[in-house]
VOLUMSE-210513 format. One record per atom (N, C-alpha, C, O, CB): residue in one letter; x negated, y negated, z. Coordinates in steps of 0.001 Angstrom, whole numbers, plus 500000, padded with zeros to 6 digits. Glycine has a CB too. Layout:
# residues N
aXYZ ...
END
This chain:
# residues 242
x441871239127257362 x442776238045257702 x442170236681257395 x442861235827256839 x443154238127259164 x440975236456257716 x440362235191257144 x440351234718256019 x440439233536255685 x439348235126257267 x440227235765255307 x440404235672253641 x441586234951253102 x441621233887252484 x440535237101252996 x442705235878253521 x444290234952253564 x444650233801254258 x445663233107254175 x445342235680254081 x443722233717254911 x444173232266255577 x443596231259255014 x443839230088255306 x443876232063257011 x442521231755253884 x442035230672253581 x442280230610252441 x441627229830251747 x440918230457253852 x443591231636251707 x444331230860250239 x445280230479250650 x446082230002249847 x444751231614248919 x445754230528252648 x446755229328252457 x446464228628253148 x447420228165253771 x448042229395252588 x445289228148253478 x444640226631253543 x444000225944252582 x443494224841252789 x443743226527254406 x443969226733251122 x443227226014250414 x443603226353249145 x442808225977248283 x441930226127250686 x445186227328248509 x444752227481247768 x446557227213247201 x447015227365246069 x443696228634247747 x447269226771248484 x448884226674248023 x449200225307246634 x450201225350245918 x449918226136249781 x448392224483246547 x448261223320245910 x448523224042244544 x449641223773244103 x446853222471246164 x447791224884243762 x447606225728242559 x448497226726242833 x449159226840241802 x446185226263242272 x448953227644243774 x450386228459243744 x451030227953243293 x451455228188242161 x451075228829244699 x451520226584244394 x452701226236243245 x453241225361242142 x454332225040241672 x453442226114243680 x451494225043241885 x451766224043240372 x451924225189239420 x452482224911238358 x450269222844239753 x451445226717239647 x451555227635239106 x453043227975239170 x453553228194238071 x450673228446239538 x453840228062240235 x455226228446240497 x456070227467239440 x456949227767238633 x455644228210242197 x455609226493239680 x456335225186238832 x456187225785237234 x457190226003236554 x455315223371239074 x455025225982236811 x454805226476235030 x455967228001235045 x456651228313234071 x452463227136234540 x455946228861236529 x456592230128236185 x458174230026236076 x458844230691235285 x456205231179237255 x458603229236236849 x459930228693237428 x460379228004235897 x461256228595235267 x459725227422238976 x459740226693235284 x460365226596233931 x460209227267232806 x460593226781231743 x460212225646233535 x459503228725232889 x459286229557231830 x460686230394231595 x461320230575230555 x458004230470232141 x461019230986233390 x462046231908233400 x463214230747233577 x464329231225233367 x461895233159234633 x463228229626233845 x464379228665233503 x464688228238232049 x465882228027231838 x464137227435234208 x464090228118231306 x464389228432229434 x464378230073229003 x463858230623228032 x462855227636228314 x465022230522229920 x465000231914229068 x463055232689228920 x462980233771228337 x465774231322227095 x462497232427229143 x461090233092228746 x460861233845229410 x461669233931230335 x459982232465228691 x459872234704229426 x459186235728230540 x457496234908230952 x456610234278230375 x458931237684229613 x457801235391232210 x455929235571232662 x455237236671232895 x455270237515233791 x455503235007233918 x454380236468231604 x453858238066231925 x452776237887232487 x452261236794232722 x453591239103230743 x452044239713232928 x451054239431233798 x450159240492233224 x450591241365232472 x451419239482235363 x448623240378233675 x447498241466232818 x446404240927233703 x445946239943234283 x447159241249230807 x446268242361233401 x444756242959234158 x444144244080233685 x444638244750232777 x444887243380235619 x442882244405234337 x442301245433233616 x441728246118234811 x441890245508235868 x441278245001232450 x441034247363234877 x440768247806235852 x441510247912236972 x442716248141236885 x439986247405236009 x440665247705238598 x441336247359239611 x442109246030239571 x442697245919240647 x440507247409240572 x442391244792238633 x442872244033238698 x444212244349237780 x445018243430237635 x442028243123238552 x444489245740237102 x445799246172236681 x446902246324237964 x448093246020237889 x445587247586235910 x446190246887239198 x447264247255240123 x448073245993240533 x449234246392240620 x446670247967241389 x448036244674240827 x448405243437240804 x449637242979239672 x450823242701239848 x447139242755240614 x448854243032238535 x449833242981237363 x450905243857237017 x451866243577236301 x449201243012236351 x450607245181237711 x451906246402237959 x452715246391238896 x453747247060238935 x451537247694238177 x452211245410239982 x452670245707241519 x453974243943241517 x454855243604242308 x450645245660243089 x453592243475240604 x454642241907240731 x456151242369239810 x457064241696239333 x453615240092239638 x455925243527239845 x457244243598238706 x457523244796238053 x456920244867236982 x457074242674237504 x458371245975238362 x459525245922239112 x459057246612240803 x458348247589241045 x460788246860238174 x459823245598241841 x459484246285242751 x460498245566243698 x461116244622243207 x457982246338243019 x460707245856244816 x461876246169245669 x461301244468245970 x460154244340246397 x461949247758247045 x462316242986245677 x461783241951246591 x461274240990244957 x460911239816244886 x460258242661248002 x461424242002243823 x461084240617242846 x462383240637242055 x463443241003242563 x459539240715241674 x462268240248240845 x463286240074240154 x463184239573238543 x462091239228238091 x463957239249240940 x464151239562237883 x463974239814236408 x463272238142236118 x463343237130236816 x465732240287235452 x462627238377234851 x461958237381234395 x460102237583233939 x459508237141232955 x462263236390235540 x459618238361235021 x458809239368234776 x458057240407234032 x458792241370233814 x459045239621235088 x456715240581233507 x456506241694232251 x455423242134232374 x454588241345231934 x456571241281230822 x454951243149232819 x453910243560232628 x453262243936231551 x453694244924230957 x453886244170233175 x452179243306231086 x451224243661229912 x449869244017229915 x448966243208229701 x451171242742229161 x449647245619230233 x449255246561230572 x448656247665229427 x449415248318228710 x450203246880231308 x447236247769229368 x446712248727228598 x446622250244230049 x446199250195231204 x444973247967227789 x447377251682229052 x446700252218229960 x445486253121229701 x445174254188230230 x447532252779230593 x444747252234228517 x443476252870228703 x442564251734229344 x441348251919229391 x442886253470227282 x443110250598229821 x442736249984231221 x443020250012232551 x443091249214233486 x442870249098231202 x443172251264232337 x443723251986234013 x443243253249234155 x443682254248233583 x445468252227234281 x441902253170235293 x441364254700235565 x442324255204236018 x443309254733236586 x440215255002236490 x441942256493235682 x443041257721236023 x442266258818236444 x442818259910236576 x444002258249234732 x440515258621236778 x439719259707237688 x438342258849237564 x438209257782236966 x439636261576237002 x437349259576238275 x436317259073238247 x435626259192237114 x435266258101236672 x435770259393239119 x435309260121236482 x434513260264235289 x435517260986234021 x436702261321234021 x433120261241235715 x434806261026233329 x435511261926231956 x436562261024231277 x436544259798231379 x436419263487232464 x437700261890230408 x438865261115229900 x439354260013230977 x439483260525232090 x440076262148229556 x439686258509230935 x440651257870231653 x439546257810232980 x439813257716234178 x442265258748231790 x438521257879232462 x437721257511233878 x437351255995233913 x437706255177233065 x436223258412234037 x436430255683235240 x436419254049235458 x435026254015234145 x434906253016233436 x435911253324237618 x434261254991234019 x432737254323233386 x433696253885232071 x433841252689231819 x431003255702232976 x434197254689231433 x434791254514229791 x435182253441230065 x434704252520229402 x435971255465229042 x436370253042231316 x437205251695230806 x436134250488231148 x436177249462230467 x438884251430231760 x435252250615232125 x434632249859232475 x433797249085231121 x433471247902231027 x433977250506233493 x433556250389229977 x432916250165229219 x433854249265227713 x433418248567226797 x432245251501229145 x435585249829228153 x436353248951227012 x436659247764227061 x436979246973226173 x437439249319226712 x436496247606228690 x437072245892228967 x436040244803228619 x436325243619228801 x437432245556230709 x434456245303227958 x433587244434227729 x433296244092226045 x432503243267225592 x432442244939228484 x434216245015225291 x434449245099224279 x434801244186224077 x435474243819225040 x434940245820223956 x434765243126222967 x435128242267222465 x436109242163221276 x435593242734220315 x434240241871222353 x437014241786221044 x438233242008219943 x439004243295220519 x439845243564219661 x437607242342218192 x439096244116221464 x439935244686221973 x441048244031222735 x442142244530222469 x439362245406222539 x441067243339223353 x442498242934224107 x442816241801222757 x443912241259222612 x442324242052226135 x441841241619221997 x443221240461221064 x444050241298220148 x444952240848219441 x442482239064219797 x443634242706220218 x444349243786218956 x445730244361219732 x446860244686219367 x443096245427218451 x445069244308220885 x446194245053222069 x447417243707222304 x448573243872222692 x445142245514224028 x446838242536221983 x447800241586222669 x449126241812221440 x450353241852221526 x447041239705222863 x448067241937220220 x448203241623218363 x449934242591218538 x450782242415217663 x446330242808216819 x450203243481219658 x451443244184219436 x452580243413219846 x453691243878219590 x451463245443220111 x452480242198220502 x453493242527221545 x453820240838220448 x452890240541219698 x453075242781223791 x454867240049220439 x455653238916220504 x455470238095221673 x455626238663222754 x456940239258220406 x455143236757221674 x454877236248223058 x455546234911222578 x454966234267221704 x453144236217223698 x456841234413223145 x457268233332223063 x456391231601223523 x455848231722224621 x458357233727223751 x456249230573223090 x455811229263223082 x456513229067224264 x457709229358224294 x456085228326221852 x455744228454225599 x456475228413226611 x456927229365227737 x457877229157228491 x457234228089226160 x456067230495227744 x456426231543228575 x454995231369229111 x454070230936228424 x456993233037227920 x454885231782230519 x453532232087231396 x452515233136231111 x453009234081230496 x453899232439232694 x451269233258231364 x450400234247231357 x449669234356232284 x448647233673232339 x449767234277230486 x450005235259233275 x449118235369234588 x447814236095234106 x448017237067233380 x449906236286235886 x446576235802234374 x445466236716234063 x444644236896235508 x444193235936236133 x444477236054232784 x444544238077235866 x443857238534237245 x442739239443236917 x442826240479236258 x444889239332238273 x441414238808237585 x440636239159237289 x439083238427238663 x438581237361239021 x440879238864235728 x438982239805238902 x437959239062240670 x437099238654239478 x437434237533239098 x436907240457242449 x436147239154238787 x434873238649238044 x435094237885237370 x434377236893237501 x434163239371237353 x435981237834236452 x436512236699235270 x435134236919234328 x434978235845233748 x436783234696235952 x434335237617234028 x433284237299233296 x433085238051232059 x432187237725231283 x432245237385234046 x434113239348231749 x433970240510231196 x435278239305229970 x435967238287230031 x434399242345232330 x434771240675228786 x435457240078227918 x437297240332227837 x438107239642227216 x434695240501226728 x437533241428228604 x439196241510228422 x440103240614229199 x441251240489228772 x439708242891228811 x439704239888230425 x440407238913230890 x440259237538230217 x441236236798230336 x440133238867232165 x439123237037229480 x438624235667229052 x439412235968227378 x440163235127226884 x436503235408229173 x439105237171226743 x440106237340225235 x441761237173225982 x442498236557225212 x439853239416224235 x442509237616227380 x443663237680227217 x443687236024227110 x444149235469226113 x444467238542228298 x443219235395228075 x443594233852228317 x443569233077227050 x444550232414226712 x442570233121229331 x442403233139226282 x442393232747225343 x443138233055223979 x443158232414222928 x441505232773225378 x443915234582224441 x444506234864222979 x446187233788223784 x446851232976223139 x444717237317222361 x446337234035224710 x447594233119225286 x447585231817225244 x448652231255224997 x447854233274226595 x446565231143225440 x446316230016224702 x446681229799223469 x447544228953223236 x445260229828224678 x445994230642222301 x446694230116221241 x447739230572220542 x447938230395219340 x446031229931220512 x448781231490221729 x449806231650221434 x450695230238222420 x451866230360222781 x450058233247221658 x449995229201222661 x451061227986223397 x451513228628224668 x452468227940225027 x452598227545222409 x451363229411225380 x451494229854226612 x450748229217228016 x449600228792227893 x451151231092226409 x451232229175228981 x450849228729230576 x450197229811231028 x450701230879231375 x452108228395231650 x449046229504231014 x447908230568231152 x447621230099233215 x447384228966233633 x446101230081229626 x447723231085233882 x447187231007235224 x446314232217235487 x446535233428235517 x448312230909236261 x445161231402235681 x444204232734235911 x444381232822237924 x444719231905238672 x442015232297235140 x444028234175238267 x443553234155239263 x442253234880239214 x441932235599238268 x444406234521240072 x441678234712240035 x440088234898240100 x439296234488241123 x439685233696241981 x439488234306239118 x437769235171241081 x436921234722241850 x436274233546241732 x435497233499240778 x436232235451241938 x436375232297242603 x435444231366242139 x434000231228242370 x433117230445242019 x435860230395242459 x434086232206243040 x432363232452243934 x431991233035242497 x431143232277242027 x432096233912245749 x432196233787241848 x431893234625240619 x431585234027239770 x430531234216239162 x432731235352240123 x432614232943239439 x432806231951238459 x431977231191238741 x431703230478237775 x433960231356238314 x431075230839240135 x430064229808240107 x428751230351240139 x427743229673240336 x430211228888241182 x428768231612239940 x427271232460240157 x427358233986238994 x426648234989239065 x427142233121242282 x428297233739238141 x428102235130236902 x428528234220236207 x429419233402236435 x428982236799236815 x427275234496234531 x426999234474233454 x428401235088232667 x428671236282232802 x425688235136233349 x429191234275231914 x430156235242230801 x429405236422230277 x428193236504230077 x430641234371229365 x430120237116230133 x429892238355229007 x430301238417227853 x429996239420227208 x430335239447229295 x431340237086227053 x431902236742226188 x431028235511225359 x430556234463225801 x433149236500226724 x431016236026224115 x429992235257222844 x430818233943223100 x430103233011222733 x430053235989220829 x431935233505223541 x432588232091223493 x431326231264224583 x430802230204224239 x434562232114224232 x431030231885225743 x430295231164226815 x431048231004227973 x430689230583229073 x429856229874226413 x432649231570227415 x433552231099228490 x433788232150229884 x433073233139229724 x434978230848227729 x434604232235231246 x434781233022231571 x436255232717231603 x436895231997230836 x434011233357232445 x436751233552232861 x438264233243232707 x439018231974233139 x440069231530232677 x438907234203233370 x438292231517234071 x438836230582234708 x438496229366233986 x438674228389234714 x438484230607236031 x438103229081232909 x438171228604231460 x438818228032230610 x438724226919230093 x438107229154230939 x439923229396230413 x440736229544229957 x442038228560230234 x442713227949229406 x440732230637230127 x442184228617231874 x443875228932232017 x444142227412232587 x443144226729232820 x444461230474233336 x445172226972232773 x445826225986233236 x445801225552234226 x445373224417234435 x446662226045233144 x446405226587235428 x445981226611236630 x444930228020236994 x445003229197236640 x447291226510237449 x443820227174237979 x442989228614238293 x443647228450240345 x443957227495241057 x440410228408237835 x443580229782240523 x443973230383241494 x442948231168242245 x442968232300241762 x444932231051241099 x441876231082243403 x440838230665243830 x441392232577244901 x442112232424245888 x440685228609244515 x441013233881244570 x441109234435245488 x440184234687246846 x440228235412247840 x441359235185244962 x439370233715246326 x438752233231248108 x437895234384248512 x437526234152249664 x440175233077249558 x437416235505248099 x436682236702247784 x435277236540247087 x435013236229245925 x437541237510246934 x434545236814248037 x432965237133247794 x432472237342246342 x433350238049245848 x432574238467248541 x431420237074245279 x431212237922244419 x430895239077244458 x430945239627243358 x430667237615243893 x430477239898245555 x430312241630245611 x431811242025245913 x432077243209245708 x429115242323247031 x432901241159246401 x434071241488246725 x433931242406247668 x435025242443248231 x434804241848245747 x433035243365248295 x433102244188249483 x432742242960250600 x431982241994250650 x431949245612249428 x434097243810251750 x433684242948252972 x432591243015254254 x431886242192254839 x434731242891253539 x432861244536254364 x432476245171255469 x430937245050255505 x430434245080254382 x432997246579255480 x429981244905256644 x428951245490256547 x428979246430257437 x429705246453258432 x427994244781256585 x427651247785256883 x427498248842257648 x426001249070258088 x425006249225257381 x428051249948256942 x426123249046259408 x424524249005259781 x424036250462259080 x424447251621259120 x424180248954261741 x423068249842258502 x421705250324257901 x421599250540256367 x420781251105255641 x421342251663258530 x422606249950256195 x423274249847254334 x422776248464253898 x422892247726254876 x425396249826254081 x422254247769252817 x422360247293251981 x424012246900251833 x424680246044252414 x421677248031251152 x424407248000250700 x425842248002250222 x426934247546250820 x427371248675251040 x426192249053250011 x427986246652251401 x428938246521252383 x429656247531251440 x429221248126250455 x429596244967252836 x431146247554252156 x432395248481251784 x433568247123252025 x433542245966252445 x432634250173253065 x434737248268251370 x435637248004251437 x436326246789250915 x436753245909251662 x435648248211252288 x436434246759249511 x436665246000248558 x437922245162249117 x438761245698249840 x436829246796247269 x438001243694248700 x439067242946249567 x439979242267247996 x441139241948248254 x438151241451250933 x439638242091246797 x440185241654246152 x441566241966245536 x442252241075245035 x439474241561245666 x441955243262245589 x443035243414245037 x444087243404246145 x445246243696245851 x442984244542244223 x443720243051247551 x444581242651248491 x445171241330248186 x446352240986248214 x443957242663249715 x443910240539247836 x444415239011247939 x445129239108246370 x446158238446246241 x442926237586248181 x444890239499245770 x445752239486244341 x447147239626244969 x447857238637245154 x445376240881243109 x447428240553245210 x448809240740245749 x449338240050246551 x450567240012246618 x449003241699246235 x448740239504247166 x448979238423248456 x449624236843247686 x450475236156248250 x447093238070249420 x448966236462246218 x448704235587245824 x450024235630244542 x450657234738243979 x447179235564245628 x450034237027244454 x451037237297243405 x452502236833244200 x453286236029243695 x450973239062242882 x452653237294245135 x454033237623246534 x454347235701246456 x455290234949246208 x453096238530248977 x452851235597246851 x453261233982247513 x454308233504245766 x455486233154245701 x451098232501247963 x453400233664244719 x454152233325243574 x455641233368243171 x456594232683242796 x453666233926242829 x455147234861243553 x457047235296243311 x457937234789244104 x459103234736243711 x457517236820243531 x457479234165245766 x458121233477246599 x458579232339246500 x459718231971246790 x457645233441247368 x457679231698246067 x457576230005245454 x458454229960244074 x459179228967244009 x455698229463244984 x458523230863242947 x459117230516241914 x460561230819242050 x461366230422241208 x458518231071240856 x460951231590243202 x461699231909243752 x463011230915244266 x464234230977244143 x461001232431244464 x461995229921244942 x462495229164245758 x463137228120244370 x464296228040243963 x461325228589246993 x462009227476243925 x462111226809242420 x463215226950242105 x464101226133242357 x461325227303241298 x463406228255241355 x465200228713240392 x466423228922241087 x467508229140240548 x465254230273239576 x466220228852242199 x467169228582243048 x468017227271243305 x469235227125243408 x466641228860243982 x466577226023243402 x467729224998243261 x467635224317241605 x467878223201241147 x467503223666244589 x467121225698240971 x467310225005238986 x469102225723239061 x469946225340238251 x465648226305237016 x469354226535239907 x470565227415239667 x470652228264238748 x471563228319237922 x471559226819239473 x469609229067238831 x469075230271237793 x469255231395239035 x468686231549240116 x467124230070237008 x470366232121238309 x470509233793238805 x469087234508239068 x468147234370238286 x471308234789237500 x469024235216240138 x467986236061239711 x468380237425240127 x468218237556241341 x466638235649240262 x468876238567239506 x469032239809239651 x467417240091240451 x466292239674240176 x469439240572238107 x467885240906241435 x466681241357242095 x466571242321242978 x467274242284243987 x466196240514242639 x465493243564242720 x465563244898242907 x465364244655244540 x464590243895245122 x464415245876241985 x466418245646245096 x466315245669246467 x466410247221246897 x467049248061246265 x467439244743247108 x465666247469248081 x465651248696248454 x467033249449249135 x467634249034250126 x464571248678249293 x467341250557248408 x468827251266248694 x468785251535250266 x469819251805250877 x469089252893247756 x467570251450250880 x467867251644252339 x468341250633253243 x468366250797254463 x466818252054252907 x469004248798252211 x469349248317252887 x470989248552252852 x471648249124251984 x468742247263252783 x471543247761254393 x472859248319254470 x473349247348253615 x472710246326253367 x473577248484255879 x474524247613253110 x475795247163252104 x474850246738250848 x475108245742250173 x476947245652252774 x474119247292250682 x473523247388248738 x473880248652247997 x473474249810248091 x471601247420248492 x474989247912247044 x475625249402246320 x474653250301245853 x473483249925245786 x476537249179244983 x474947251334245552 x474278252249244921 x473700252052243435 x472596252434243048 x475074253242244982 x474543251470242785 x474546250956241638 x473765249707241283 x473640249399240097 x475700250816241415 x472996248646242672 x472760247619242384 x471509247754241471 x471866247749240294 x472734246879243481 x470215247869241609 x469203248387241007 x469584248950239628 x468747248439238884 x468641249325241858 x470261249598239000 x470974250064238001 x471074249090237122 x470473249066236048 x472130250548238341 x472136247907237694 x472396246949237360 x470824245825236950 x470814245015236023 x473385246644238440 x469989246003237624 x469459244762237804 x468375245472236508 x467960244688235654 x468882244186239609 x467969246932236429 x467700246992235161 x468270247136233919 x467516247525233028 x467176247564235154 x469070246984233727 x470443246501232530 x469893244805232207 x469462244143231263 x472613246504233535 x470219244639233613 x469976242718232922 x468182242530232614 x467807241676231811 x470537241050234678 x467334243286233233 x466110242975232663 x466230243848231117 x465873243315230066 x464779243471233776 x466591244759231158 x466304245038229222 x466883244366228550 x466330244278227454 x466695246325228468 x468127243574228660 x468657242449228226 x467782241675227790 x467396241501226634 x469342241872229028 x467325240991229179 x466297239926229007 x465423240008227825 x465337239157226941 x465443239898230140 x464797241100227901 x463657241660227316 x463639241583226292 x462933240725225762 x463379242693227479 x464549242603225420 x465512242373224147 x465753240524223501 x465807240082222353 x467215243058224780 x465809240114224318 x466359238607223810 x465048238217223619 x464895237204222935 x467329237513224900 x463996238804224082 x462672238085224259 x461900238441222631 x461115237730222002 x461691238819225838 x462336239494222352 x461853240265220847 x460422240575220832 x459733240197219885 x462087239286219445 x459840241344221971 x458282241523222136 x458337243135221773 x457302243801221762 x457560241077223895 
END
């Protein structure tokens, strides 16, 4: 709880100059997409589609940056070992179409590895609103891992401060060294929500529709609504030509 209280005592200033860049991206028609790697993929998967957000949204997602066991195929050592690769996320970005004027969320607790500092920077010079979120404790005490010198928070426009330790574990356990219980991909989500809340608020009085997935267990939401609301995001999408 301390943790969150202290990105909203210290960290709403950059939410929503960030909300402001997301709010006129999806107000000209654009998308904001979002990327991560590792444990900082679940964040970038979790803002879009989900019961409470709404179209405008894109996840841009490797899933051979997403463990899928501990060791072997799709394990954390391999990806651990692709996200430091260098010229990999600009080949991966190299697929997709990214409109001049659309957002780029980049989440990343370390910011120091090369697949979050190549996304920012390949969004950069695609003219994009780069918002990193990240560790700044990290950012003031880890060395890049990227030949630029840069890390992520570098990169982006607005940086977004997840207020998280550089070991990112919170807990201590008597007679350990090691604490537990990793806190960063809480506040990612925490930080993502506040976003989606704030840009929210934004297109509301721009008078921008927002189709938005709601859970069928509420009363009087047709059956059909959700249906609907992915119709108008492949729309979107489609118009977007990525």
């Amino acid at each position: 709880m301390e943790v969150l209280e202290k990105i909203q005592s210290t960290q709403m200033d950059n939410i929503k100059k960030a909300s402001e860049l997301m709010a006129k991206s999806i107000y000209d028609g654009k998308l904001v997409h979002t990327f991560g790697s590792g444990h900082s993929a679940l964040p970038a998967l979790d803002i879009f589609p989900r019961y409470g957000s709404y179209v405008g949204f894109h996840p841009v997602v490797d899933p051979r940056l997403i463990w899928h066991t501990a060791i072997g195929p799709g394990g954390a050592r391999e990806l651990l070992w692709i996200e430091r690769q260098e010229g990999y996320i600009k080949n991966f970005l190299q697929s997709y179409s990214f409109s001049v004027g659309s957002t780029f969320i980049v989440y990343s607790h370390g910011g120091a590895n090369a697949a979050p500092i190549e996304a920012g920077l390949y969004a950069r010079e695609q003219k994009m609103n780069v918002v990193a979120i990240t560790s700044m404790d990290n950012y003031r005490n880890t060395e890049s891992k990227h030949s630029s010198g840069k890390c992520l928070a570098d990169t982006a426009d607005v940086v977004i401060d997840n207020c998280v330790p550089l070991e990112d574990s919170m807990v201590e356990v008597e007679g350990q060294i090691a604490k537990v219980a990793a806190c960063s991909s809480i506040t990612a989500i925490f930080i993502s929500m506040s976003l989606v809340a704030e840009t929210a608020q934004l297109l509301r009085k721009m008078g921008v529709n927002m189709p938005t997935f709601v859970s069928p267990n509420v009363e009087g939401i047709a059956s059909s609504h959700n249906d609907e609301v992915y119709a108008e995001y492949t729309q979107y999408v489609k118009n977007q030509k990525i």
